[in-house]
SELUMFI-91394 format. One record per residue (C-alpha): x, y, z. Coordinates in Angstrom, 2 decimals, decimal comma. Each point is the difference from the previous one (the first is absolute). Example, Ala and Ser with C-alpha at 12.3 -4.5 7.8 and 13.67 -1.06 7.14 Angstrom:
2
+---------+---------+---------+
|       u |       v |       w |
+---------+---------+---------+
|   12,30 |   -4,50 |    7,80 |
|    1,37 |    3,44 |   -0,66 |
+---------+---------+---------+
//
This chain:
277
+---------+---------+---------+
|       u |       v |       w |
+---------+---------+---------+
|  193,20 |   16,90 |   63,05 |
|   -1,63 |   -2,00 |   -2,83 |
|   -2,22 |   -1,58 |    2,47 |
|   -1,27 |    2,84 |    1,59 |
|   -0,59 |    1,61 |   -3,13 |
|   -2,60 |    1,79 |    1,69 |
|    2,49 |    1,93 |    2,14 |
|    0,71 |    3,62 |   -1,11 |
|    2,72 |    0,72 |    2,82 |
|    2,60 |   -2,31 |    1,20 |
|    2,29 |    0,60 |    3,37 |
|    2,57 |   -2,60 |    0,13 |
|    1,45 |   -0,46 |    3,39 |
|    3,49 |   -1,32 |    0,81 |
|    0,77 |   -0,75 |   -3,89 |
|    2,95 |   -1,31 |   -1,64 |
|    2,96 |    1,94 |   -0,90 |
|    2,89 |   -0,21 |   -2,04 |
|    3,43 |   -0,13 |    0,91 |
|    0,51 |    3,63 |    0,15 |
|   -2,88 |    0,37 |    1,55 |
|   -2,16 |    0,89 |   -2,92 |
|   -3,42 |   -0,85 |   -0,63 |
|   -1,56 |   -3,04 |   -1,59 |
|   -1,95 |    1,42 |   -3,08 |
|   -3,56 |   -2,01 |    0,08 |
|   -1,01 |   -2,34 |   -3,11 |
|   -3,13 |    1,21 |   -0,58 |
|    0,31 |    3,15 |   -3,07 |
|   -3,58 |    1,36 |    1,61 |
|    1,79 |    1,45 |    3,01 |
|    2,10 |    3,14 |    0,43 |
|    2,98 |   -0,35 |    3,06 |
|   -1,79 |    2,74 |    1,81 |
|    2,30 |    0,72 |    2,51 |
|    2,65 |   -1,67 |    1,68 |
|    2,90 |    1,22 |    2,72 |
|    3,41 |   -1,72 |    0,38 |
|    0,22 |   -1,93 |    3,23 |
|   -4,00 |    0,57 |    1,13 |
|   -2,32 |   -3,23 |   -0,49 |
|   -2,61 |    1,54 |   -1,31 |
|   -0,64 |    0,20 |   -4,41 |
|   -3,27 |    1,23 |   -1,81 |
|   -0,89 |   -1,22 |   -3,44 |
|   -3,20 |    2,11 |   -1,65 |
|   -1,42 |   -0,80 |   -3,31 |
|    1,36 |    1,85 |   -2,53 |
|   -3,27 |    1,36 |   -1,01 |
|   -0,54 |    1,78 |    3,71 |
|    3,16 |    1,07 |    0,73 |
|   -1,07 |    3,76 |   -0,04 |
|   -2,47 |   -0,65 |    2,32 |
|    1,79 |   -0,69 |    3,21 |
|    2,41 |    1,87 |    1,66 |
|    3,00 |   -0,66 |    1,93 |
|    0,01 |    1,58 |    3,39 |
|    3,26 |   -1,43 |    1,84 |
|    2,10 |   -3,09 |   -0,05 |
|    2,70 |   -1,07 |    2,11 |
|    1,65 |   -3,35 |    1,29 |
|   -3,13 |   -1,06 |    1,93 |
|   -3,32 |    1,04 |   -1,63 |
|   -1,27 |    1,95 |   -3,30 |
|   -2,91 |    2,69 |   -0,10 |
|   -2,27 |    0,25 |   -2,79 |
|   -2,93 |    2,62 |   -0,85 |
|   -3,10 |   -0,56 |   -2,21 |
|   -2,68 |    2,00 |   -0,93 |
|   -3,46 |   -1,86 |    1,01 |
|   -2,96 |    0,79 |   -2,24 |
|   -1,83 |    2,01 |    2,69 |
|    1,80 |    1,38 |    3,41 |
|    3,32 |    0,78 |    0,41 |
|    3,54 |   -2,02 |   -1,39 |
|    0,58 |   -3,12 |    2,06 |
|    3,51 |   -0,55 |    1,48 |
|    1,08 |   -3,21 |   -0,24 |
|    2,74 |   -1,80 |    1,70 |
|    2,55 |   -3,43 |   -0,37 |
|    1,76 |   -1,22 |    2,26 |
|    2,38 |   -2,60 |    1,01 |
|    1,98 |    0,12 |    3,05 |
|    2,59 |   -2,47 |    0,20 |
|    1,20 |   -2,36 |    3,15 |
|    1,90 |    1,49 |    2,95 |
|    0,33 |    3,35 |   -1,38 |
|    0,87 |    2,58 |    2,58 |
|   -3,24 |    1,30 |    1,75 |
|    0,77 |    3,73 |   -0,94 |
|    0,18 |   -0,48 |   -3,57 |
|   -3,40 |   -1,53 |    0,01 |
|   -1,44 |    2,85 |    2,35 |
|    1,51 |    2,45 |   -3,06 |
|   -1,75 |   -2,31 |   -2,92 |
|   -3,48 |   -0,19 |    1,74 |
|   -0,17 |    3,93 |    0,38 |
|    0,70 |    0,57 |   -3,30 |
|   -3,15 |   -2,44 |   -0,60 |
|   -2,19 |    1,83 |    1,98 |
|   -1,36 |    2,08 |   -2,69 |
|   -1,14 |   -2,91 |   -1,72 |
|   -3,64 |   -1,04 |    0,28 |
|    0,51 |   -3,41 |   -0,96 |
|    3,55 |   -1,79 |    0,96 |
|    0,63 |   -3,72 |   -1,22 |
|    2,99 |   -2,47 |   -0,31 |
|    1,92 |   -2,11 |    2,11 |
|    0,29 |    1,34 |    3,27 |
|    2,10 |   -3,12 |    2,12 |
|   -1,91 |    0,97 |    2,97 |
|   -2,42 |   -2,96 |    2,11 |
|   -2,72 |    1,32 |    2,21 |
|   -3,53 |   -1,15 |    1,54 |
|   -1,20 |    3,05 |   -1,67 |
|   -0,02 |   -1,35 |   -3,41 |
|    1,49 |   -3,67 |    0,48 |
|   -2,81 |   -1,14 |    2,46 |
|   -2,66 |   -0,26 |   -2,57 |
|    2,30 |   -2,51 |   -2,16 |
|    1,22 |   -1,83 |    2,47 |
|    3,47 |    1,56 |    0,47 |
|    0,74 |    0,47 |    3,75 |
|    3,39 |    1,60 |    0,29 |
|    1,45 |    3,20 |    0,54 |
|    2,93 |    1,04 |   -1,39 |
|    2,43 |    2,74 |    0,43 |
|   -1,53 |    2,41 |   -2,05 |
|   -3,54 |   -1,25 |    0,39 |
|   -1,12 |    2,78 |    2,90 |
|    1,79 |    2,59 |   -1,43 |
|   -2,09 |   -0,35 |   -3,44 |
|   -2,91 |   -0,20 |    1,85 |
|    0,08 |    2,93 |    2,58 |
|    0,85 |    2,01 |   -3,96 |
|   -3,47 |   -1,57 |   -1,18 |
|   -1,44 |    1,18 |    2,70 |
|    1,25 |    3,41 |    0,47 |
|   -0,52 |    1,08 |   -3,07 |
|   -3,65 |   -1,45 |   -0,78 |
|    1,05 |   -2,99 |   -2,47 |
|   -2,62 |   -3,09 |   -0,30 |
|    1,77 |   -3,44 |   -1,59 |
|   -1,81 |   -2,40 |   -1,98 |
|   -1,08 |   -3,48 |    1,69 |
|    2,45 |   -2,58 |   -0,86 |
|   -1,33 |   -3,15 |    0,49 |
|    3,17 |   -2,41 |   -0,62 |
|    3,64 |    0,32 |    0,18 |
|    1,34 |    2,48 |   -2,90 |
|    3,69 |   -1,44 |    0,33 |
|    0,22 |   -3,72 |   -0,54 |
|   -1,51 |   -1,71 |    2,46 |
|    0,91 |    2,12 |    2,79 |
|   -0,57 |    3,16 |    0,36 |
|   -2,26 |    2,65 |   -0,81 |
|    2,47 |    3,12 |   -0,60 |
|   -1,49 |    1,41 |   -3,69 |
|   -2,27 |    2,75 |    1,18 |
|   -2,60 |    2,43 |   -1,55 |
|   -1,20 |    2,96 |    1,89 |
|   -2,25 |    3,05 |   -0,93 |
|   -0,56 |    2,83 |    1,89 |
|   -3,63 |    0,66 |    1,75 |
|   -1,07 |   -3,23 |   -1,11 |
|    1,01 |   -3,31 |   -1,37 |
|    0,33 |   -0,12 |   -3,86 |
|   -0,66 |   -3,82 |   -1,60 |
|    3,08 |   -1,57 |   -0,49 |
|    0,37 |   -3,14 |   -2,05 |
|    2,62 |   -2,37 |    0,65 |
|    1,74 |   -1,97 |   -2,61 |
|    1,19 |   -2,97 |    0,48 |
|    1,07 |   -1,45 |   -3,46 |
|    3,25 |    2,66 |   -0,18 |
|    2,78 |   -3,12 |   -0,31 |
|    1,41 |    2,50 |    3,37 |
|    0,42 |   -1,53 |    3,42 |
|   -2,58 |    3,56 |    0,80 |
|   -3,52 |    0,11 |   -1,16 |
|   -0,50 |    3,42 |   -2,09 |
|   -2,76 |    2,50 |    0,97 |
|   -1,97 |    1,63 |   -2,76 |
|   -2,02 |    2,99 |    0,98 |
|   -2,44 |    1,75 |   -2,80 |
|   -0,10 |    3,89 |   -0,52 |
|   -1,78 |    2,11 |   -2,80 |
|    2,23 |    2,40 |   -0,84 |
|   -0,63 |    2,64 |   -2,92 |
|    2,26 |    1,73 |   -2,61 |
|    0,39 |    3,63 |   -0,20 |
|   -1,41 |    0,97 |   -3,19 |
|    4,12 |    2,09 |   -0,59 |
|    1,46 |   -3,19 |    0,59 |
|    1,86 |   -0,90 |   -3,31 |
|    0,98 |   -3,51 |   -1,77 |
|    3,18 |   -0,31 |    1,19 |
|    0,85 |   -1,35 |   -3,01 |
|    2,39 |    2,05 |   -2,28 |
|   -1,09 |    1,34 |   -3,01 |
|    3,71 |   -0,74 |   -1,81 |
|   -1,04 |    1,38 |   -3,12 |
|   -0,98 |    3,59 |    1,56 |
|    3,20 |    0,03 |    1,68 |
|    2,82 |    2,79 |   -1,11 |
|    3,14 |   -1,89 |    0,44 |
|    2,03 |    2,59 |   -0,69 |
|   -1,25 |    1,71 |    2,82 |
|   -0,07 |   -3,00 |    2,27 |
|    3,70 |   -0,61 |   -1,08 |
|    0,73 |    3,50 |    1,02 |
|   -1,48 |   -0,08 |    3,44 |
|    1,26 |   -3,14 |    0,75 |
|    3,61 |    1,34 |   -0,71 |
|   -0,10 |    2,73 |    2,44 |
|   -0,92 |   -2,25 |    2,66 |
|    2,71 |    0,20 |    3,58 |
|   -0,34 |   -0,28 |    3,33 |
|    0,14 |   -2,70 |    2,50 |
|   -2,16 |   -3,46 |   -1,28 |
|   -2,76 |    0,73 |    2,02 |
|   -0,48 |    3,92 |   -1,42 |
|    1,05 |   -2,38 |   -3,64 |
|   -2,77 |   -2,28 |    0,88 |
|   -2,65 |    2,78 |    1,09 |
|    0,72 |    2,28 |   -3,13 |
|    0,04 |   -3,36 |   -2,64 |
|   -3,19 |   -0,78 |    1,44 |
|   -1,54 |    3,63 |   -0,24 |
|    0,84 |   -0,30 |   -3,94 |
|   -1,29 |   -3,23 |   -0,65 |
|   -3,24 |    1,40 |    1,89 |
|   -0,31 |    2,90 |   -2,60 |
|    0,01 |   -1,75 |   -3,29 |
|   -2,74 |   -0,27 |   -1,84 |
|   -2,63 |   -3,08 |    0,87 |
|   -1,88 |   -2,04 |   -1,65 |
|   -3,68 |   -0,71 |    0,43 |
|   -1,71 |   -2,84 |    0,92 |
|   -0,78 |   -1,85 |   -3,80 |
|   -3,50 |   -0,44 |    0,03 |
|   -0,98 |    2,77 |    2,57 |
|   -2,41 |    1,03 |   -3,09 |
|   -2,37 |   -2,95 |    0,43 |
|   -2,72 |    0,20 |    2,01 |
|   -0,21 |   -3,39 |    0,93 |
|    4,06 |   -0,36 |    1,01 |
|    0,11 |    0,08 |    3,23 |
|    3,14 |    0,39 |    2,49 |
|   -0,83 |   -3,71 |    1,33 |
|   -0,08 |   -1,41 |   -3,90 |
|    3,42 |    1,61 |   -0,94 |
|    1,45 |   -1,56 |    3,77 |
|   -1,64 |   -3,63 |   -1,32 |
|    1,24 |    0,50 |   -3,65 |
|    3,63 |    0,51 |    1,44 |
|    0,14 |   -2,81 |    2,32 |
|   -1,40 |   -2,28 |   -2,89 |
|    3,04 |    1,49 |   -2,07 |
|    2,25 |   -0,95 |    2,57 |
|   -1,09 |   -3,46 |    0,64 |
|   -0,23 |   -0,65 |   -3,47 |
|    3,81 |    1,07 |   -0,19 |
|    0,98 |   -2,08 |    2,46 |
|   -1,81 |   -2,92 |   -0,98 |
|    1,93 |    0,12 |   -3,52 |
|    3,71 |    0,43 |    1,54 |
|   -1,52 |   -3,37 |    1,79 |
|   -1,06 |   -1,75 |   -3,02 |
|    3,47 |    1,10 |   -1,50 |
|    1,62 |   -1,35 |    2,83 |
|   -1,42 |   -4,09 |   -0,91 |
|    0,34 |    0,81 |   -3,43 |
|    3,82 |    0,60 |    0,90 |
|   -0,21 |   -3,28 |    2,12 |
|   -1,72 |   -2,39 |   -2,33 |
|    2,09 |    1,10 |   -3,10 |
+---------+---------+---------+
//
């Protein structure tokens, strides 16, 4: 993440896991865990300073939806995928129509075709490779050119697509992955009732809190759902130099990322210090 400290949104296909199946927290104190689903191979990481501007749609073992509110036009549904090797054909038939509402699908598809391989030299067809295209096709998707192999040396199976027409894709090479990632660029816009979802602790009446909280029963899901409706309604706090003028959203992004490289840079310089004496 520190390299692409450019990057606002992060999907992480097929990513570690603990023992119990848990996920790998990320290093970098910029990003929130967005979402992640036991068992699917799909995570999002969102800076912590947009996480009330994207939505989560659906995620399940295959493929997460997200929805963002563009500047102009209507939200833009986004999808990540990964579909693993030899999965059963069904199951993928279920995970690509819940990513047809999507207008832009990318990730790690494991499917070779002339359709998109061609261009880059990949010649082969795989099992699911005409079964992801006749889906492009049918329902109107255009992929990005892909000039060289996205998976090693061998294949090109990392695909962007965008319904009605192609959307530029760029591919990145320098991930230390056997894939290449794909960034795409959106301008998305805050809604102007979108709060800091930052807690304003000293506003907050514990007694209260402590009082809601201890009426709380039902099944961890309805636990879950009701903690998170509480959390939701204390008080927030706003953004600390929204007064300025000159403070824009894209300075406070660049003054946190400095913060956290600056952070990590000193548990480095703590780490030789440790080592030399």
């Amino acid at each position: 993440m520190d390299v692409y400290y450019f990057v606002d949104i992060f999907i992480f296909v097929d990513m570690p896991v603990t023992r119990s199946g848990d996920c790998v927290d990320a290093e970098n104190g910029c990003f929130d865990l967005f979402s992640f689903v036991e068992g699917s191979g799909v995570e999002v990481y969102v800076r912590k300073s947009l996480v009330g501007w994207v939505k989560l749609v659906d995620h399940r073992e295959g493929y997460v939806v997200l929805e963002m509110k563009r500047e102009s036009g209507p939200a833009v549904m986004v999808g990540g995928v990964y579909i693993r090797p030899n999965r059963d054909l069904t199951v993928v038939d279920e995970w690509l129509e819940g990513l047809e509402r999507c207008d832009i699908v990318m990730g790690d598809f494991n499917a070779r075709d002339l359709l998109w391989g061609r261009e880059g030299g990949d010649m082969v067809t795989n099992q699911y490779g005409p079964r992801i295209r006749r889906w492009i096709i049918l329902h109107g998707y255009k992929h990005s050119a892909r000039k060289k192999p996205t998976f090693r040396d061998i294949s090109i199976i990392d695909l962007t697509l965008a319904k009605g027409k192609s959307i530029e894709s760029v591919v990145m090479d320098k991930t230390g992955l056997e894939h290449s990632g794909q960034m795409i660029k959106l301008r998305i816009s805050a809604d102007s009732n979108i709060e800091s979802p930052k807690i304003a602790y000293r506003k907050v009446d514990w007694n209260k809190l402590a009082d809601a909280l201890g009426v709380m029963e039902g099944t961890g899901e309805e636990m879950w759902v009701e903690m998170r409706r509480i959390v939701d309604a204390l008080p927030k706090a706003g953004v600390a130099r929204g007064k300025c003028t000159w403070w824009t959203e894209k300075l406070e992004r660049m003054a946190k990322d400095v913060k956290c490289l600056r952070r990590r840079g000193e548990k480095e310089m703590w780490k030789v210090a440790r080592a030399v004496f």
